[in-house]
N, C-alpha and C positions, 0 to 999 in steps of 0.2 A: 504493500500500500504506500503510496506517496502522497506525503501534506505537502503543497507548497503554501507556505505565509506570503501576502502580500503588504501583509502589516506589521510595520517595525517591530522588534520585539531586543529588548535588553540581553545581554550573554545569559543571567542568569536566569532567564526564563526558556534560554532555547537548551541549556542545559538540565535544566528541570522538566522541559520537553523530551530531550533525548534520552533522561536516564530512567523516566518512568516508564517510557513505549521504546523498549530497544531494538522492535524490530518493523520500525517505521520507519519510511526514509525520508525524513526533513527536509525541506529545500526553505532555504531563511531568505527575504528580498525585503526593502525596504520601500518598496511603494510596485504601483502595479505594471511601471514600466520594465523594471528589471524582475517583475514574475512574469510577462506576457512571453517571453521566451520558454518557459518550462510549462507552463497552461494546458500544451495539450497531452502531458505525462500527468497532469494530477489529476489525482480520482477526490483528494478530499483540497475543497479553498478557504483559508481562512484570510479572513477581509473585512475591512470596515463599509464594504458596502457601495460606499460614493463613486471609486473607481472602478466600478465592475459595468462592464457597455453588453448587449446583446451579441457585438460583433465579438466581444472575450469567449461570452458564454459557448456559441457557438465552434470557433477554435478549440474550445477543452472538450476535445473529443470522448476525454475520459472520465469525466466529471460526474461523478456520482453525491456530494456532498457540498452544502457552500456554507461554512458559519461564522455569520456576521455579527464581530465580536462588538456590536452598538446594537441600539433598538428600533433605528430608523432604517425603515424598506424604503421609505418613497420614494428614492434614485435609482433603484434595484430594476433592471430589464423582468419582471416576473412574468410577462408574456411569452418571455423566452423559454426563461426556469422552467416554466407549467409544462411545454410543449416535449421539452427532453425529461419532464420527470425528475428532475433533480432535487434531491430536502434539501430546504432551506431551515438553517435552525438560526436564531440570534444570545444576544447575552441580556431578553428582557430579564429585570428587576435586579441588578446590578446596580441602578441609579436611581433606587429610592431614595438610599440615607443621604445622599449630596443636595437630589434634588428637593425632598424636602425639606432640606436646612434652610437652601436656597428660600425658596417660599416662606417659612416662618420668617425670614432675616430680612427681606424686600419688603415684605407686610409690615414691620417691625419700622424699617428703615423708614416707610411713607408714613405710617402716623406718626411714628416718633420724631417727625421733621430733622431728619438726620442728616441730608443733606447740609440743610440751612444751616444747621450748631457745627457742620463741619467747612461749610464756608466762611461762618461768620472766626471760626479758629484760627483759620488762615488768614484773617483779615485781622484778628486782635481787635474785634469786636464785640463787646461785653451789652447783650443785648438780648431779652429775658422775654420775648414777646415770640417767642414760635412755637406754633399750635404744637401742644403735645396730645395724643390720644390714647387711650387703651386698644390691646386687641382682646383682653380675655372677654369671655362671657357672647362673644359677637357670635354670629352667625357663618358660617361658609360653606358654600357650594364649591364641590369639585366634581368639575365635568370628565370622567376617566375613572374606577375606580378599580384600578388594577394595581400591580406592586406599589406603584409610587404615588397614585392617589390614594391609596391605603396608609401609605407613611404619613404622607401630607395630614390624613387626616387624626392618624394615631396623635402625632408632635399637636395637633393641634386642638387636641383632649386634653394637655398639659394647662392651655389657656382656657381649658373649661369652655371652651367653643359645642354649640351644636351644629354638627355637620350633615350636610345632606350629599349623596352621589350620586350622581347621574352617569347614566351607559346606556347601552341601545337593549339590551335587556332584564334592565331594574334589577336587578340578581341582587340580595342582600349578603353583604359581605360585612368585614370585621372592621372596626371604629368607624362606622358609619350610624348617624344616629336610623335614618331612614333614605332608603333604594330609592328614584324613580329613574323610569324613559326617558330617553333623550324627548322623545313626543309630550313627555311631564315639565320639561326646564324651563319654558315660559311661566309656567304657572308659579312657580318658585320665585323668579329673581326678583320681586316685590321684597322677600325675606331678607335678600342676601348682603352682610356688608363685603363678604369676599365672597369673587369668582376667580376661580382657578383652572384653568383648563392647561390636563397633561393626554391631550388627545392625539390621536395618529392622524398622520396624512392619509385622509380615504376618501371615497368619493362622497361617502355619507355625511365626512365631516366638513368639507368644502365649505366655506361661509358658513357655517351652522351658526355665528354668533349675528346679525342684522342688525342695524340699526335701533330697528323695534327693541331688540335684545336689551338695547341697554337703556332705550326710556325706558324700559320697566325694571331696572336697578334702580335703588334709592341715590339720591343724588350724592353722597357720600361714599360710596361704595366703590372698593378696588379690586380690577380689574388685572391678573395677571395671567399672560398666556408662557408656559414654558413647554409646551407640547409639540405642535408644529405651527407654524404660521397661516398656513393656509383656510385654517378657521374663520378668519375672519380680515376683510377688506381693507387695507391700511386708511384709504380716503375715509368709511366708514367708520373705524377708528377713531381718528382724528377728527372729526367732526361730531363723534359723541364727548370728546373729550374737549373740545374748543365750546360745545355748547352747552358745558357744566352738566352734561346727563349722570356721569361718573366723575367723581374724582380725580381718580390716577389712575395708569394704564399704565402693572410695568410688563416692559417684552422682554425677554429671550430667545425670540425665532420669530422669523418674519419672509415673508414670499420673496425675497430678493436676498441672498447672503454673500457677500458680508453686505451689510446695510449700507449705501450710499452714503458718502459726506455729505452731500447735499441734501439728506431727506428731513423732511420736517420733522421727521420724530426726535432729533438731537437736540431739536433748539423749542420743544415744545417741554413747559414746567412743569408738565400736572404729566410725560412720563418721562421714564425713566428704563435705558437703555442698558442691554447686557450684550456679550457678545457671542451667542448660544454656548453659553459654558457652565449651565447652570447643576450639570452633569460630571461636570469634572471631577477629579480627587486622586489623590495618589493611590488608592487602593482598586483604581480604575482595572489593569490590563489583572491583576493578577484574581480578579474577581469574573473578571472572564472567561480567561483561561479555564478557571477554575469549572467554568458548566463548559466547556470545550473538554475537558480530560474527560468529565463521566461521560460526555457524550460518545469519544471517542472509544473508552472502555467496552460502552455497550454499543457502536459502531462493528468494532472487531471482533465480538460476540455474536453478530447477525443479527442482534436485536434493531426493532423499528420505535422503541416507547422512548424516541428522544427527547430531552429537557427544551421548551422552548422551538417545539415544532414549529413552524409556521404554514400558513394557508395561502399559498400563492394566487388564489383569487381573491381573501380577504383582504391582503396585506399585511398581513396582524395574523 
């Protein structure tokens, strides 16, 4: 069997790779230009996804395996994948505990007017007038309620928050006070002072947030997308948050990456701009890895009940 990596990977993880499957044959590349030479000898690809084209897919003549050590398909050729049959597995729920620090710490940062008390520092300005808020006791909606809208909502039990989750099939899961449908979420944002959305790029969710969406949020209410961007229309956006419908808007993904210097979301107050990295952490690749080895284990066993299967027509 041969793994080719198209993703960097440190000496000591390729040696932790080599000495627990000694009878694998490793091929290590640092990005997908110098694995496109070896592609059509791998039967298993491990990848972050973004660089993998239909025209790859179809060269890896031998390609029985692709696992994309992130959570995002939506660059992934899957019209392809589907057609040759190939599992696609990922590294979903890896990026709870980052991501929902993130969220607690954003949330945190807009009431707490943190900006402000850290501009005014810089400035050696001694001035006692910026809005401070609470979050405990508030309300939140998280649109997603899978690994990491699970986190999201567990850390946010901490602030004694009542939390509601939304997903396409209401499913009641753990630290949610109560389930609805995505067909339920309007009825909701009346409640909500946080919406949170850690949604996928699918066609389901395409714009799913409107306009409408957020006059029906109380005019206080923060708005943070760290899912995908594609949820929801930047002009739309921006125009609910120009017209005081919401508060603040903070992003971490957005339909154009990296985000233009020139886009009005930089120089707009009420948000507040990340640079999709809300995911990040040092214990990133080796948490990875980590559902890459069991899969592999039960890979080379001929078993099919891999971690983190995915559904190439779902995307997800």
């Amino acid at each position: 069997m041969e793994v080719l990596f198209s993703a960097k990977l440190s000496e000591k993880h390729k040696t932790s790779l080599q000495t627990q499957f000694p009878t694998v044959l490793f091929t290590f590349c640092d990005n997908m230009a110098e694995a496109e030479e070896h592609i059509d000898k791998a039967t298993v690809l491990v990848t972050y996804g973004e660089d993998l084209t239909g025209e790859l897919v179809e060269k890896a003549v031998n390609l029985k395996w692709i696992m994309v050590i992130s959570a995002g398909l939506d660059k992934m050729p899957l019209d392809v994948i589907r057609e040759k049959g190939i599992i696609v597995t990922n590294a979903r729920g890896i990026h709870k505990v980052p991501m929902a620090e993130y969220a607690i710490s954003m949330l945190l940062q807009v009431s707490r007017s943190e900006k402000v008390l850290i501009q005014q520092e810089k400035d050696r300005n001694w001035d006692r007038s910026a809005r401070l808020q609470e979050i405990t006791g508030k309300t939140m909606i998280v649109a997603g309620t899978g690994a990491i809208g699970q986190e999201v909502a567990r850390l946010a039990k901490a602030f004694r928050m009542t939390t509601y989750g939304v997903s396409r099939s209401g499913k009641a899961v753990e630290f949610f006070d109560k389930t609805f449908t995505t067909e339920q979420l309007v009825e909701l944002l009346p409640e909500a002072d946080f919406l949170v959305s850690v949604l996928p790029s699918t066609k389901e969710t395409d714009n799913l947030f409107t306009y409408n969406s957020f006059e029906q949020l109380p005019d206080h209410a923060i708005f943070l997308n760290m899912g995908r961007g594609n949820v929801v229309d930047s002009e739309v956006l921006l125009k609910a948050v120009r017209n005081g419908e919401i508060d603040h808007a903070v992003l971490d993904v957005f339909h154009e990456e990296p985000l233009p210097r020139d886009h009005a979301f930089w120089m707009e107050e009420n948000i507040t701009v990340t640079p999709h990295m809300s995911g990040r952490s040092p214990h990133y690749v080796r948490r990875a890895l980590a559902i890459f080895k069991e899969n592999l284990e039960a890979y080379q066993e001929g078993r099919t009940d891999l971690t983190n299967k995915i559904d190439p027509n779902r995307g997800y």
